[in-house]
N, C-alpha and C positions, 0 to 999 in steps of 0.2 A: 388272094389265096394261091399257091402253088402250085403248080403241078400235081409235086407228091402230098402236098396237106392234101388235096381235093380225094388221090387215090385213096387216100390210106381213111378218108370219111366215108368212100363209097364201097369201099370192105367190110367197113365196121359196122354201114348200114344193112349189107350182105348178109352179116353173120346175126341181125339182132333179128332181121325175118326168117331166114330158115333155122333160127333156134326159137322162134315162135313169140320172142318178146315183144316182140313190135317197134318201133320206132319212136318215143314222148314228142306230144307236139311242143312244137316251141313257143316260150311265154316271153314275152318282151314285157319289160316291167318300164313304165313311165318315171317323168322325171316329177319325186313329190306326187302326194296324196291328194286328187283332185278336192278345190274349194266349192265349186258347184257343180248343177247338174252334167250328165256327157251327152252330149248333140250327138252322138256316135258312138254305138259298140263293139269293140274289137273281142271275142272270145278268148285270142290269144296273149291280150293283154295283161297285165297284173298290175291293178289298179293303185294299190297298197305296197308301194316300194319300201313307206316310212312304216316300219311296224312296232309295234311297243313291247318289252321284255320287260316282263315280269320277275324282280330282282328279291324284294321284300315284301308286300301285301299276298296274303294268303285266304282273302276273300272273294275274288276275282281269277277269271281267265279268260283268256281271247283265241280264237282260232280262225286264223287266217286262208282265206280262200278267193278266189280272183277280183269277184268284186262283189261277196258281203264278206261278213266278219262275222264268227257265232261269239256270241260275249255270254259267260256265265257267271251269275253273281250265284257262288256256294255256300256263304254265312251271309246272310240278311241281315240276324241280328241272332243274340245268343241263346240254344238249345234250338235255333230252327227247323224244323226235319225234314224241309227239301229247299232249295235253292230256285232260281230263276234265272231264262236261258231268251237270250232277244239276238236275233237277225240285222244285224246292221248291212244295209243294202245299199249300194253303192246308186245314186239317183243317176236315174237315166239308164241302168243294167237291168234285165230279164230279172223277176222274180224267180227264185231259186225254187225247190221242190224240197220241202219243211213240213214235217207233219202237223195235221192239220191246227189249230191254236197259236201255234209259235205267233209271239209277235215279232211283225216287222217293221222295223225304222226306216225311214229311206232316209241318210245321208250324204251331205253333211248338214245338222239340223238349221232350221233358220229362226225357230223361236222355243224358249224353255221355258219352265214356269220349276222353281226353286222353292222347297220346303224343308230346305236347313238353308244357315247362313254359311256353316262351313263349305257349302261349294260356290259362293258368294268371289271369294280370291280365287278360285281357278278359275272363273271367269274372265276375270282382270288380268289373271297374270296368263292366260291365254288368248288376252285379245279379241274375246266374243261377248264382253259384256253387251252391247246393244244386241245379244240375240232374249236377253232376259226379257220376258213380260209380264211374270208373276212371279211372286211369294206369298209365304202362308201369312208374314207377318211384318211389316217393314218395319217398326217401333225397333225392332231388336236388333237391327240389323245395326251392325257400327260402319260400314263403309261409305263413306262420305260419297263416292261415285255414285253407287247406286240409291242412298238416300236423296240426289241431285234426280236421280231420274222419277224416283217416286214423286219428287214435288213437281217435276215437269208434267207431269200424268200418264210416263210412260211405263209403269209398270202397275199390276193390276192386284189388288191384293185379295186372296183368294182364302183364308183360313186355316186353320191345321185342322188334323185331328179328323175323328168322324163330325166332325163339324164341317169338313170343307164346301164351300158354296159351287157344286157344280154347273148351274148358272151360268156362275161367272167364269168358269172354265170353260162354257160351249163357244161363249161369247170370246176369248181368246182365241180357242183352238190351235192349242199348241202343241208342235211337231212332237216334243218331248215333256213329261213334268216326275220331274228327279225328286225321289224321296226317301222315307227310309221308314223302319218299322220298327216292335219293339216285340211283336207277338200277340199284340191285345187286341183285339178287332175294335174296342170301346173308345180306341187311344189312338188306331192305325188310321192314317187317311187313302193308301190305298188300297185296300178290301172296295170300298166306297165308288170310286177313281175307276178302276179293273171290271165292278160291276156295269159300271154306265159306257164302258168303251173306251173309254182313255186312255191314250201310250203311254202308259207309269213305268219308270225303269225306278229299281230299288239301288240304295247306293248302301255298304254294309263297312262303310269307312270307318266309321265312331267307334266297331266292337274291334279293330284291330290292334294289339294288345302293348306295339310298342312302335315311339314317335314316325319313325321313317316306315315303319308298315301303313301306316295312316296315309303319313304327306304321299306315297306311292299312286294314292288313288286320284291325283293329278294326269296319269295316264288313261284312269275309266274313263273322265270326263273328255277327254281329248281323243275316246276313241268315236263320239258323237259327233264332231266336227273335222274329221281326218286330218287331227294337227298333232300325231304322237313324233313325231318329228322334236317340235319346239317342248310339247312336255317332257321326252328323254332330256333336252340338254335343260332345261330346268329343274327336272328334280335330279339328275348328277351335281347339279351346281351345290344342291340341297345337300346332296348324301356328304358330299367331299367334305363342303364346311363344318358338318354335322361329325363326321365322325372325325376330323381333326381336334376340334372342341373334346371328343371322348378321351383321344389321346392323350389330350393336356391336361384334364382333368385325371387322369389314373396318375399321373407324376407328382398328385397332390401330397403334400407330406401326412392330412389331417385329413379325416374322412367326420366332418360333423354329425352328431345326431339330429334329425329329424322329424315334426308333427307335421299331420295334416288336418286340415278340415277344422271344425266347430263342431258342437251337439246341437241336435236339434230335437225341442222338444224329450228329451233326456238322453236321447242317444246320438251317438257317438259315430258316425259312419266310415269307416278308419281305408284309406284304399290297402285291399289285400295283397302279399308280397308277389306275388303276378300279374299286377295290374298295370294298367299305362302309366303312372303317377310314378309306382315303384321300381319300375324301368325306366322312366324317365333322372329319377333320383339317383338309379343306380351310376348312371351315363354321368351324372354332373359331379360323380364323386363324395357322396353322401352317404351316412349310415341310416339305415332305417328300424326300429322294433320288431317289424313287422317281415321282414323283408325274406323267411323263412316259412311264411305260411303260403300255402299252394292258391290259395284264390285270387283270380279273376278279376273279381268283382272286388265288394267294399262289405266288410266285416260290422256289424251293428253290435258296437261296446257301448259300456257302462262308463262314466265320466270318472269313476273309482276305480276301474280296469287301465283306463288309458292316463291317467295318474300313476297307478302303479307302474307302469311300466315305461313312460315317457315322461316323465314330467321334465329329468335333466335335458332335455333334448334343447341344444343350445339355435336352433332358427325353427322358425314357426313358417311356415306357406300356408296359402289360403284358404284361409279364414272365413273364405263366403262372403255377405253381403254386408261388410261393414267396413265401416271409412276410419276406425279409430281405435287407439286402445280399450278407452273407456267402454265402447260398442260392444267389447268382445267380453269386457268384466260385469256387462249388463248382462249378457245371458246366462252367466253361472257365475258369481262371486269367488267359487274355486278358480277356476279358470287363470287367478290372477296369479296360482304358485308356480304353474311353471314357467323354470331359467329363463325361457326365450322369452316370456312377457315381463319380467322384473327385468331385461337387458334390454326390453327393445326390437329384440332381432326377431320383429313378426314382419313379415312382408304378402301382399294381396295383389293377385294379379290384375286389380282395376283400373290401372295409371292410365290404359285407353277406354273407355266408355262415351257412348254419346248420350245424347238428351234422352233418348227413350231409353236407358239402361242397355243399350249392346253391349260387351265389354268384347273388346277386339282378340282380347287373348285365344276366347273361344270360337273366334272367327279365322283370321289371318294366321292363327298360333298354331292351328292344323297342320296348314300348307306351308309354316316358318319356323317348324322344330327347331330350327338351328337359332335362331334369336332367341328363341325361348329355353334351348338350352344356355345359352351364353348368358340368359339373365342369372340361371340359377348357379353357374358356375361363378360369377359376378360377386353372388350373395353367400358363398360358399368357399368362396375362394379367390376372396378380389385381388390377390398377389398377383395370380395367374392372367387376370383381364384387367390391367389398371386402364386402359383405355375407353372401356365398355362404359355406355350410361345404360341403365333399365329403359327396358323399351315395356315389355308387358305388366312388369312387377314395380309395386311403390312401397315403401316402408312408414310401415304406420304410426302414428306420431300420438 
């Protein structure tokens, strides 16, 4: 430092005391987000160099502070009317001063216990899969990794629901157990989980309303292991391919009409024109019926309603639980007038499933929006992707 750099810092120190401002201490920020505990505490440190920016998920937030993190999940799940707020504490740093309940995590965690599959690939695709040592249900799970680990006897399976075996949760004791809720106490497994003491963080992924606000929430889970680092250039990787795919899909010359779904039991569950389905359809370059109604959620039609209004709809998407044409004319003999099942062009997104019925779509298709749009642009518009083969979707014969 110089002569004059040195004067002209001890002026400016000068002027920031007798104007009463004081002087900010100085924060040295490390290199990278520590992997483990700190053998030492530095005050002036800033623990969290790698921090995560919130681009597109609107059910989450983070606020960064030297060395915890306040993380707020604000939608749980839908019409919920408060949110949840956890302390991520940097291991080895002073407990902070949090009114009284807040829970606190110390991180970076060393063991999780998983009750969706869909945080199953941010796992894997962040390199902490052997922190997992529970799910609610491995049968469903499609990942062949973590299937290897339940047959080795490394993961412990624990229940869903108000059914969860707390038992077998004491007997884990694990740092973190990730869930998610729906509002129902009858249905929720952490009301249950939160009574008995357990560090339940809610993850409110599933209710985000369109694909890249969803795969975003590869960031929440990456802020439990101080690796928002590698999650940033992962989901960039995500968004860039993702919305290139949108680009080339809007150059489409033809925008196809569109069904979804099956009846069940005589209704119709149609996704509403705001729903993740119908943003998804929109991205792939598709017309939809529906695509003017403000809901959310999935509209419960009459098999005579969605006749009327769809029948021409020249491709058919998922159909639900069935492997066949004939499958689909077994549950309603109408079924068989619409275009898209007299042509064929029905398509199901089961081409991944394992033995116990996972189907990967609903797993890895979270955090792989962009494959899963390239199927439907594929089936939509295979001019545009002659190279693409279906990765989540198979056409039913």
């Amino acid at each position: 430092m110089s002569k004059r750099v040195r004067y002209l810092f001890a002026v400016l120190c000068a002027l920031l005391v007798i104007s009463g401002a004081g002087i900010p201490p100085l924060v040295r920020a490390q290199e990278g987000n520590p992997t483990e505990c700190l053998t030492t505490f530095d005050s002036t440190v800033d623990y969290f160099p790698e921090k995560a920016v919130i681009e597109y998920a609107s059910g989450f937030e983070v606020e960064y502070h030297q060395s915890y993190k306040v993380v707020r999940v604000t939608k749980p799940w839908q019409g919920a009317e408060a949110g949840f707020e956890y302390v991520l504490l940097q291991c080895g740093a002073p407990k902070p001063e949090v009114p009284e309940g807040t829970t606190i995590i110390e991180i970076p965690v060393h063991s999780l216990v998983s009750m969706s599959t869909t945080y199953l690939p941010v796992l894997e695709m962040l390199g902490v899969l052997d922190t997992l040592v529970g799910v609610d249900d491995l049968a469903f799970a499609y990942s062949p990794a973590v299937q290897a680990l339940g047959t080795a006897g490394k993961i412990e399976v624990i229940g869903g629901g108000a059914g969860v075996n707390l038992e077998k949760v004491a007997i884990l004791d694990p740092d973190v157990i990730m869930t998610y809720g729906i509002g129902v106490p009858d249905y929720d497994a952490h009301p249950k989980l939160i009574e008995a003491g357990y560090p339940v963080v809610m993850n409110g992924e599933f209710i985000e309303p369109t694909p890249l606000k969803r795969a975003e929430w590869i960031k929440f889970i990456a802020l439990f292991y101080n690796l928002e680092g590698l999650a940033t250039e992962k989901f960039e990787s995500i968004a860039e391919e993702y919305n290139h795919l949108v680009e080339l899909a809007e150059g489409a010359a033809e925008k196809p009409l569109v069904l979804f779904n099956t009846p069940y039991e005589g209704t119709w569950y149609i996704p509403g024109g705001e729903s993740f389905l119908a943003s998804l359809l929109r991205d792939a370059g598709g017309t939809y019926a529906w695509a003017d109604d403000p809901t959310t959620g999935s509209l419960p039609l009459s098999i005579e309603s969605v006749l009327e209004k769809s029948a021409e709809s020249t491709v058919w998407l998922n159909p639900g639980f069935v492997s066949s044409l004939k499958d689909i004319e077994a549950i309603d003999a109408r079924l068989a007038e619409f275009t898209a099942y007299k042509s064929g062009m029905v398509f199901n997104y089961n081409a991944r499933m394992s033995a116990g019925g996972g189907i990967d779509y609903f797993e890895s298709g979270v955090t792989s929006p962009h494959v899963v749009l390239a199927d439907l642009i594929k089936i939509l518009h295979p001019e545009l992707l002659p190279d693409h083969k279906l990765f989540y979707y198979q056409q039913l014969k």
